[in-house]
C-alpha positions as CSV (number, residue, x, y, z in Angstrom):
1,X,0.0,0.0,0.0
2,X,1.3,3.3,-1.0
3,X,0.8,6.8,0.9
4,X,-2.2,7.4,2.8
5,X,-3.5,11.1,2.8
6,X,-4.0,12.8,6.0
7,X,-7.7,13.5,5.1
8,X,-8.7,9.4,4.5
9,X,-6.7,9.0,7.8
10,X,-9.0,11.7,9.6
11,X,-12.5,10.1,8.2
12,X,-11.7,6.7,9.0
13,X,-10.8,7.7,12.7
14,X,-13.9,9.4,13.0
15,X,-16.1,6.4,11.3
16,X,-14.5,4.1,13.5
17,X,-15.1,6.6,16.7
18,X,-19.1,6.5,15.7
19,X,-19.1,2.9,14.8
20,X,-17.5,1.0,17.4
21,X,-18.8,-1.9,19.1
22,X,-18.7,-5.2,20.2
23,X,-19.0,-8.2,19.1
24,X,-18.2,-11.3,18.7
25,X,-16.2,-13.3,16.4
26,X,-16.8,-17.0,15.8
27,X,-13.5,-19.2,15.3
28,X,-14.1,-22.5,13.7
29,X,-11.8,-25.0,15.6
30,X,-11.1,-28.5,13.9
31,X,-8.6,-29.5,16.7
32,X,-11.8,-29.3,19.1
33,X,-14.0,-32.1,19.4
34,X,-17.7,-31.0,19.1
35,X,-19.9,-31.4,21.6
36,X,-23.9,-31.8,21.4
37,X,-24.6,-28.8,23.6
38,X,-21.6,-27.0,22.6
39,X,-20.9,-24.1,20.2
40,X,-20.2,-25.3,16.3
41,X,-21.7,-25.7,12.9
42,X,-23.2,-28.9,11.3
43,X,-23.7,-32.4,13.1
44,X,-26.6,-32.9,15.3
45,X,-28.2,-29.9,16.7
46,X,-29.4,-30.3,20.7
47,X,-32.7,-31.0,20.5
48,X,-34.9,-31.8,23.6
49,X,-37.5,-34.5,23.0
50,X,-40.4,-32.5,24.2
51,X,-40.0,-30.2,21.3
52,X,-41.3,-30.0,18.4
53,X,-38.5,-30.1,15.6
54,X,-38.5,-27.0,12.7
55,X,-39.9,-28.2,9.4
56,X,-39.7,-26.2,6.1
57,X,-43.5,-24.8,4.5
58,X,-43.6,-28.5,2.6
59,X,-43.5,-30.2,6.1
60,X,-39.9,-31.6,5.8
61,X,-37.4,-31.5,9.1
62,X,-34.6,-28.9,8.4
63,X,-31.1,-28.7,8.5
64,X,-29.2,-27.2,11.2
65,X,-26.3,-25.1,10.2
66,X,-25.0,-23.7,13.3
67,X,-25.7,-23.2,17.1
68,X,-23.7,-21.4,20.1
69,X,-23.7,-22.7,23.6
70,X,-24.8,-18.8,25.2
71,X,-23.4,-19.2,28.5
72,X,-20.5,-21.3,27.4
73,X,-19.9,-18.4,24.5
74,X,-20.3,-15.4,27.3
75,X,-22.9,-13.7,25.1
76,X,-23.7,-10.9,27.0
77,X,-27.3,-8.7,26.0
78,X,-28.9,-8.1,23.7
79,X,-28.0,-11.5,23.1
80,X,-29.2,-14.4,25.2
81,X,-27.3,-15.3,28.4
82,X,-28.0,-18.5,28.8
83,X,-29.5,-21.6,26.3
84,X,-28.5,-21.8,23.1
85,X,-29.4,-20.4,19.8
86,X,-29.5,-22.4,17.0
87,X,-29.9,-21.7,12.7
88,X,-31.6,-23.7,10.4
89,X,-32.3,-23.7,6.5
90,X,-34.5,-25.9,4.5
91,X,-32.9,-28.6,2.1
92,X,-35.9,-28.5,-0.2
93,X,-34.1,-28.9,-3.7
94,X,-36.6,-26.0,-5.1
95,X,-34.9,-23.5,-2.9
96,X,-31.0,-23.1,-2.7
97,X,-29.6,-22.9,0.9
98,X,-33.4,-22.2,1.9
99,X,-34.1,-19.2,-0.4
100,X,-35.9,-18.3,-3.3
101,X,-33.6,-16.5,-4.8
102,X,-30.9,-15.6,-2.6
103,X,-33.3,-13.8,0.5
104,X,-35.9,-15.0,2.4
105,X,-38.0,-13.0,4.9
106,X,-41.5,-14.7,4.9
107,X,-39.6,-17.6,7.2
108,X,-40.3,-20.4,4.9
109,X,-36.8,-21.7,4.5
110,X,-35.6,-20.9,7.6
111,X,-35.5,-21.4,11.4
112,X,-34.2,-19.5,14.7
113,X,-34.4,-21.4,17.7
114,X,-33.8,-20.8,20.8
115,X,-33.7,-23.1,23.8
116,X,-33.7,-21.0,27.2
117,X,-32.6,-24.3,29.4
118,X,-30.3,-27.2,28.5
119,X,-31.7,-30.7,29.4
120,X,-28.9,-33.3,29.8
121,X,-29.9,-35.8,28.0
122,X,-31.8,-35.6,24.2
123,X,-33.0,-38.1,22.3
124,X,-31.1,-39.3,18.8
125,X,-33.5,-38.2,16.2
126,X,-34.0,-39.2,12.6
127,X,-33.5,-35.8,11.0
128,X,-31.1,-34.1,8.1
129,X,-27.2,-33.3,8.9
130,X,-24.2,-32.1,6.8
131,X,-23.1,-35.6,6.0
132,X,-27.3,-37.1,5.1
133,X,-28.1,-34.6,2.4
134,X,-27.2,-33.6,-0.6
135,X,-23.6,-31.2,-0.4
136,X,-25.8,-29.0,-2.9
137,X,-28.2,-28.1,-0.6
138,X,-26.1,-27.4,2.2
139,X,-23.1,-24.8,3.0
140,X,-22.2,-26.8,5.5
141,X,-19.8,-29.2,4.7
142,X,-18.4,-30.6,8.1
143,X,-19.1,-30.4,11.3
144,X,-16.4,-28.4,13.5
145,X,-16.5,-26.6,16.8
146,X,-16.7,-22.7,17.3
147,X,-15.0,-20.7,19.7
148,X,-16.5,-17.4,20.3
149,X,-13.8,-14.1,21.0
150,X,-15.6,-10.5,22.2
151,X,-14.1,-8.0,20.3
152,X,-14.5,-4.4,19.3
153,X,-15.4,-3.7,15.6
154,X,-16.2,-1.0,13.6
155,X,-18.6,-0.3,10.3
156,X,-17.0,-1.5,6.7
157,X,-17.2,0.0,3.5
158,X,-19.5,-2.8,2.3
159,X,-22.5,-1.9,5.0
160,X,-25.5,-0.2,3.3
161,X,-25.3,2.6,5.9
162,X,-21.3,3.7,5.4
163,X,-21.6,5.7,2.4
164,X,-23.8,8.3,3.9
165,X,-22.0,8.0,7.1
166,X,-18.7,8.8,5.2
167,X,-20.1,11.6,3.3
168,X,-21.6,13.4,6.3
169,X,-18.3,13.0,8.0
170,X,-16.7,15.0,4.8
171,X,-19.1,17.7,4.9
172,X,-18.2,17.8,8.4
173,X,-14.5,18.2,8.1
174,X,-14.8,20.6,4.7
175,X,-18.0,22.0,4.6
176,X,-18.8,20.8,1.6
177,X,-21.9,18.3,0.9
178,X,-21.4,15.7,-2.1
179,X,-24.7,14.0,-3.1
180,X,-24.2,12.5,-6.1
181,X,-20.9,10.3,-5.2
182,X,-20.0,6.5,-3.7
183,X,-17.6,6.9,-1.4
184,X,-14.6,5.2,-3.2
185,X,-15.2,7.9,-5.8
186,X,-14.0,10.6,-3.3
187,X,-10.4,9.1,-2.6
188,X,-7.8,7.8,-4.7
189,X,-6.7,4.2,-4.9
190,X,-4.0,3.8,-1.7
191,X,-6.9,5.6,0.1
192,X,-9.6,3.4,-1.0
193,X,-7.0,0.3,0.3
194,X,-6.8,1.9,3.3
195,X,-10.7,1.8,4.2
196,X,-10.8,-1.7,3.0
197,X,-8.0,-3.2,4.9
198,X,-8.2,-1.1,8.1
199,X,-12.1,-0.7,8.7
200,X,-13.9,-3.8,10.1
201,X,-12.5,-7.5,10.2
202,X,-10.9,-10.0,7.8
203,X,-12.0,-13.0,6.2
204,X,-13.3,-15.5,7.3
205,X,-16.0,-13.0,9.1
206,X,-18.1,-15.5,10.9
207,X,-19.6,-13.1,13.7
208,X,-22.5,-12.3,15.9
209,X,-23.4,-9.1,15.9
210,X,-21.0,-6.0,14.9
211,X,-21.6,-5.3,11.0
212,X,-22.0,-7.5,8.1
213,X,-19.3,-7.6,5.3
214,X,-20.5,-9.1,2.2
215,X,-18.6,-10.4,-1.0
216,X,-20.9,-8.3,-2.9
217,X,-23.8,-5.0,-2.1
218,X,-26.0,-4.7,1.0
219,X,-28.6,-7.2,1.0
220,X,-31.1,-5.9,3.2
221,X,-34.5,-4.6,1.9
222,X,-35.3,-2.5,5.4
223,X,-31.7,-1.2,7.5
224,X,-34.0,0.5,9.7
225,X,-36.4,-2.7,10.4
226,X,-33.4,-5.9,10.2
227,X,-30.8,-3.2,12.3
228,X,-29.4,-6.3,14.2
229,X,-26.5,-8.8,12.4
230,X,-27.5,-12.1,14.7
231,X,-25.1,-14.2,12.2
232,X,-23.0,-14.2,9.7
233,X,-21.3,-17.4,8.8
234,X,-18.3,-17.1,6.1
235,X,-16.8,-19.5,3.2
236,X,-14.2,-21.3,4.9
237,X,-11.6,-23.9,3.8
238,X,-10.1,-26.6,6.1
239,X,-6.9,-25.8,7.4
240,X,-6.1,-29.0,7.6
241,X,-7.0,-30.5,4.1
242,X,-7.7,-27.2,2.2
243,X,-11.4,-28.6,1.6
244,X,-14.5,-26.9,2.0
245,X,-15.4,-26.1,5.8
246,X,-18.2,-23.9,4.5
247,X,-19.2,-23.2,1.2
248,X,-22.0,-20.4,0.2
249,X,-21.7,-20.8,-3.7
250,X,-18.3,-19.6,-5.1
251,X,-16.6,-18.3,-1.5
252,X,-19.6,-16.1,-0.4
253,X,-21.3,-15.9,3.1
254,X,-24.7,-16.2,4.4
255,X,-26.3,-13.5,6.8
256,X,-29.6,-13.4,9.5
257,X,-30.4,-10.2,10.6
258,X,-33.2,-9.5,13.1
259,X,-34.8,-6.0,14.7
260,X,-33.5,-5.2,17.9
261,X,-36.5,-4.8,19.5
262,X,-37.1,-8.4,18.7
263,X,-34.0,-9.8,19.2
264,X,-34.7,-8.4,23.4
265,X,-37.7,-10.4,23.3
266,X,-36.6,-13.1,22.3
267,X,-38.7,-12.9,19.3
268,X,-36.9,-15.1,16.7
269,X,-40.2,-15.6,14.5
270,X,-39.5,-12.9,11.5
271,X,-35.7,-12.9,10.9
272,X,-34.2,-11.8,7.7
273,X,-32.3,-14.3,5.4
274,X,-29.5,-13.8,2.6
275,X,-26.5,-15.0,1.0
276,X,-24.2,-13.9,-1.7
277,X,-21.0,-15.2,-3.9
278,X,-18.2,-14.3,-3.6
């Protein structure tokens, strides 16, 4: 990377002063053995046996792609405490990943469930994992343990909200309002390296909370209304073997947002659902 200007320097301090939070990052760890109540993505969810398990809007059991043990995790609020929080898609061959298209807010292809007390002891049940369905239907390729890090993170250039955040941080600093421009137009190309590299987190961005970075535009229909990134679960490859931890497509990532409102409440019934390529 070549020179950074003084005035890219200046914004991105001041983004990143507005912006910052916490959240928390999700490391997948193949040297951990999985547990069933534990933190990790594919296998067998938890599941006590007097609950009813998610099915898709054709009446078929769903696919669990991820879950975090809360307590275990130290999730603090607005996330849940305690329990655990699990995500699940359909593997109807008509949708792709559980979307029509590559969104879903009408909750057809997809599940949020939350169990507010662990049982010790759950049933084995006769229901869809990474290794029983077609790979084409699921992301998932493996099943592998998270651990979860609290971190402090600030807003990227590829959230839906930074471009007017940057521009009314320029008319700020020179007075001078630009309303016709994308943000990458304003600086030159060491600066525009600069707000990709140093704003927000690297890849693999598998994270609760914080802000989403996609491998293409914002995906969200309503920023005001879906305000809350609950997950966002990256392409990944094995460390080990270089194959396919998690695959969205060609190396893209899939996202659940949720109002915050909702989120408190434990209200899990109207996420919203996407997924891009990278």
């Amino acid at each position: 990377m070549g020179t950074v200007s003084e005035r890219a320097k200046r914004i991105a301090e001041e983004i990143e002063k507005r912006t910052a939070c916490e959240h928390y990052r999700l490391v997948l760890n193949e040297a951990c053995e999985p547990k069933i109540t534990g933190s990790k993505i594919g296998g067998r969810p938890y599941w006590p046996a007097d609950k009813d398990y998610p099915i898709d809007a054709r009446g078929k059991k769903m696919l669990m792609l991820m879950q975090v043990n809360c307590a275990e995790a130290g999730l603090k609020a607005p996330l849940p405490e305690e329990g655990i929080l699990q995500w699940f898609v359909s593997v109807d061959p008509e949708l792709m990943y559980g979307c029509r298209g590559n969104f879903d807010d009408n909750g057809n292809g997809i599940a949020i469930v939350y169990h507010e007390t662990i049982v010790d002891s759950v049933p084995l049940l006769d229901i869809p994992t990474h290794d029983r369905v077609d790979e084409m239907f699921t992301p998932v390729k493996r099943e592998v343990a998270i651990d979860v890090l609290a971190e402090q993170t600030a807003m990227g250039v590829s959230d839906g909200r930074f471009n007017g955040l940057f521009f009314d941080i320029v008319k700020e600093i020179t007075g001078v309002e630009h309303t016709d421009k994308m943000w990458y137009q304003y600086l030159d190309n060491d600066d525009c390296l600069y707000f990709e590299q140093n704003l927000g987190m690297k890849r693999p961005r598998h994270q609760m909370l914080g802000y989403p970075f996609y491998s293409q535009d914002e995906a969200r229909r309503d920023m005001e209304h879906y305000d809350t990134l609950l997950f966002q679960l990256d392409s990944q490859y094995s460390a080990i073997d270089r194959k396919d931890l998690v695959m969205w497509g060609d190396m893209g990532s899939g996202y659940i947002f949720i109002n915050h409102d909702d989120l408190a409440a434990r209200n899990f019934s109207h996420p919203y659902y996407c997924w891009d390529c990278g």
